[in-house]
C-alpha positions, 0 to 999 in steps of 0.5 A: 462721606470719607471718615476722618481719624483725629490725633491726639494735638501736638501740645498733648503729644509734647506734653507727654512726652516732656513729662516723660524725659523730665522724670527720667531726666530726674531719675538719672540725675538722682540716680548718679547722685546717690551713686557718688554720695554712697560712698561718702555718706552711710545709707541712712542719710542717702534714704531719701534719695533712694525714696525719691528714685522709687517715686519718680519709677513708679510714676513713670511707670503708672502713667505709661503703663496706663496709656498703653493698656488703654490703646492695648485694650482698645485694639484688641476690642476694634479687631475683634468687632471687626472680624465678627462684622466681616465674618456676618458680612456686615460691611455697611454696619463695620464702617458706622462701627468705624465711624463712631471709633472714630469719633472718639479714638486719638490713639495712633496705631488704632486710627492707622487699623481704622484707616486700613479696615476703612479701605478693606471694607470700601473694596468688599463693597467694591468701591476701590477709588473710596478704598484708594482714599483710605489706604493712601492715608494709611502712614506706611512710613511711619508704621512701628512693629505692633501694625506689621500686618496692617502695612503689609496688608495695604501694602498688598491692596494698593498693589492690587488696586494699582495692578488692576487699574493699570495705573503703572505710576502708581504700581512703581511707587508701591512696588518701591516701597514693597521692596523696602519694606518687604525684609525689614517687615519679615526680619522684624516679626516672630510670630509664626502665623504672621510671617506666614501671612505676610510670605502669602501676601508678598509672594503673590506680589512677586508673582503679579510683578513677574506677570504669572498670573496663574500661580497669583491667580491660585495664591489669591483664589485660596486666600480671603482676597476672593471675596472682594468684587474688584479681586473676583473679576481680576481673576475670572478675567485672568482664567477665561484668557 
């Protein structure tokens, strides 16, 4: 049975937003209103308006510093089970694992993690139409930099998925927003390690798109991907020719 990822509603998404603009809002308003009587009265009778300016930045900032320490602190906890799941070869006990996450996250970067992971393991399980299915739901335009190495990741999946089914339709589409995303996500990311991670993934695209299927093989063969059932087929299907 698919596993569904649930969003926070559109009225709870206005909301905070809303909460949000009317406090900075207020805060500039306050803020240009000091600045004018500043000059006009003495700082003892524009107190108040500096007490009122504090309150208004230190709600702002508990409120959102709350929300993204929850989501923080919850990414860091799913990635980490994750990899130990993945590591003891565990993929049934992972997706259960998802599942329950599941049932409970409304973050959005986490369900966009949970919907990649969801793919990953359904092709470790070599069952690429359900990882298909994942994946595709994967909002690969609407991805912001802390996913960076999820949109590559299943930017490269699908790929290979489509590659190896031939399916050429589906191969154009992806490759199109490869080339889009290919710079932006390379320009964007500093950390060493994950633009590494991601030269990896997108020169092996490159090279299955120029159809040098041996150095793709070798690029693939020394990477993770070759634990997964559908990629080791591809490949001894590529060396025995």
């Amino acid at each position: 049975m698919m596993i569904d990822v649930k969003y926070f509603s559109k009225t709870t998404q206005k909301t905070y937003k809303t909460i949000n603009l009317i406090l900075i809002a207020s805060f500039v308003v306050l803020f240009i209103i000091d600045g004018i009587l500043t000059g006009l009265k003495s700082a003892e009778e524009t107190q108040w308006l500096t007490i009122i300016q504090l309150c208004i930045a230190s709600v702002l900032l508990v409120i959102n510093t709350v929300v993204f320490s929850i989501e923080a602190v919850r990414k860091v906890k799913v990635e980490k089970n994750l990899a130990n799941f993945i590591e003891a070869k565990q993929y049934n006990d992972a997706i259960e694992y998802l599942r329950n996450i599941a049932s409970i996250n409304r973050f959005y970067n986490i369900n966009q993690i949970i919907l990649y992971y969801l793919g990953y393991l359904e092709l470790l399980l070599d069952n690429p139409t359900q990882a298909i299915a994942y994946l595709e739901k994967f909002s690969i335009e609407k991805q912001y930099l802390p996913n960076a190495r999820y949109l590559a990741s299943t930017i490269f999946l699908l790929y290979l998925i489509h590659y190896n089914n031939n399916d050429s339709a589906a191969l154009e589409k992806i490759h199109e927003v490869y080339i889009a995303k290919k710079k932006v996500l390379l320009k964007a990311t500093r950390w060493a390690r994950l633009k590494n991670e991601m030269v990896y993934l997108f020169e092996t695209i490159d090279f299955l798109n120029n159809k040098d299927m041996n150095q793709a093989a070798e690029k693939i063969v020394k990477s993770r991907l070759i634990n997964i059932p559908m990629v080791e087929r591809f490949i001894k299907e590529k060396q025995s020719n």
